[in-house]
C-alpha positions in Angstrom: 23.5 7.2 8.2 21.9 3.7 8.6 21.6 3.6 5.0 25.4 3.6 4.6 25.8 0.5 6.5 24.0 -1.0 3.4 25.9 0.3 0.9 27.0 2.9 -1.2 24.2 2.2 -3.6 21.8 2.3 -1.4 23.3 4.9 0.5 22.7 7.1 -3.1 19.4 5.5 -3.2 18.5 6.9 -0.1 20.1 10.5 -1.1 17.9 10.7 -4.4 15.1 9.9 -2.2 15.6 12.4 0.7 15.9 15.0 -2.5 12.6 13.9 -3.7 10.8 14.4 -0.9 12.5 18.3 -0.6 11.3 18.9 -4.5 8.2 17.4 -3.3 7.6 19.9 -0.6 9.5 22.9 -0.9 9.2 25.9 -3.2 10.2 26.6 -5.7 9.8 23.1 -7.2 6.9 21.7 -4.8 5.8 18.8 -6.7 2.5 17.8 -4.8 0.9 21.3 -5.6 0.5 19.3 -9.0 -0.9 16.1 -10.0 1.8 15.0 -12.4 4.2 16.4 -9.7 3.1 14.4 -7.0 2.6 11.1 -9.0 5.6 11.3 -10.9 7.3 11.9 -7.0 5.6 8.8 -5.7 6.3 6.2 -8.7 10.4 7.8 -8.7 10.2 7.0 -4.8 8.4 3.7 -4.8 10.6 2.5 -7.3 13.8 3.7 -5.3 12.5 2.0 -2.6 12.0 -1.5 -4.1 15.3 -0.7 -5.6 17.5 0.1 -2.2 16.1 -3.0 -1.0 17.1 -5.8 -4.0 20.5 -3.3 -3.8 20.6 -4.0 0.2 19.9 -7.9 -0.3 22.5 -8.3 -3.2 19.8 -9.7 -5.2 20.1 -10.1 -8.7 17.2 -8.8 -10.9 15.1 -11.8 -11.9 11.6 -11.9 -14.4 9.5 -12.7 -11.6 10.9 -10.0 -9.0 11.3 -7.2 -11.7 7.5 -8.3 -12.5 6.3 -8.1 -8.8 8.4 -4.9 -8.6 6.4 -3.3 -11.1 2.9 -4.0 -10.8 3.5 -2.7 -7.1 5.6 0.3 -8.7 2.3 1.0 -10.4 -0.4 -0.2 -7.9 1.1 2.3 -5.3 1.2 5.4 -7.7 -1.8 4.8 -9.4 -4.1 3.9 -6.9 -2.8 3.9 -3.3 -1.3 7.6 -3.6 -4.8 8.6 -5.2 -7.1 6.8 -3.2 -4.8 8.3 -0.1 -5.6 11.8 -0.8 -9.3 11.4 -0.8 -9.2 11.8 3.6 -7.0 15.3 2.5 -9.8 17.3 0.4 -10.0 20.1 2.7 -6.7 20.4 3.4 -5.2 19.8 -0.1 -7.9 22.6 -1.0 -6.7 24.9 1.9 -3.0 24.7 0.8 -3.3 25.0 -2.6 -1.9 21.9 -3.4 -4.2 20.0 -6.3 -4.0 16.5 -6.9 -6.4 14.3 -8.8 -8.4 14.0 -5.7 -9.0 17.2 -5.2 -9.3 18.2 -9.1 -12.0 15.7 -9.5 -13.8 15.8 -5.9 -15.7 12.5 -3.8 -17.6 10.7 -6.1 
């Protein structure tokens, strides 16, 4: 409800999000048994998130912010959720769930 207080955008924001994470987990959809699932999961929240926030501050999109916003949009999909899994192995293994870490295994 705290999310209201910053507005109905972000209060949306915030909504799309907590749907996310359900597709994310829960059957039938359960994004993170799949790479492209689970990526595509993590650059929609990341992006959200950097979104509620200008949304929240009333910023107004700028070339340098919209820049920063996505080279972190991308640095956080593409290589902290990655790198991330590598301490999961076993358990992404155990519960079926298959992302690149797991497809590819340590190096």
């Amino acid at each position: 409800m705290v999310a209201w207080w910053a507005g109905e955008e972000v209060f949306a924001a915030t909504a799309v999000y907590l749907v996310l994470g359900h597709l994310y987990s829960v059957p039938p959809a359960r994004l993170a048994a799949t790479p492209a699932g689970a990526l595509t999961v993590v650059l929609a929240g990341v992006g959200l998130t950097y979104g509620a926030g200008a949304l929240a501050l009333g910023a107004a999109p700028r070339g340098e912010g919209i820049a920063f916003a996505v080279l972190m949009i991308l640095w956080t999909t593409l290589v902290g959720a990655t790198v991330k899994d590598l301490s999961d192995l076993l358990g992404d293994e155990a519960g079926g769930r298959r992302p690149l870490a797991v497809r590819w295994g340590p190096t």
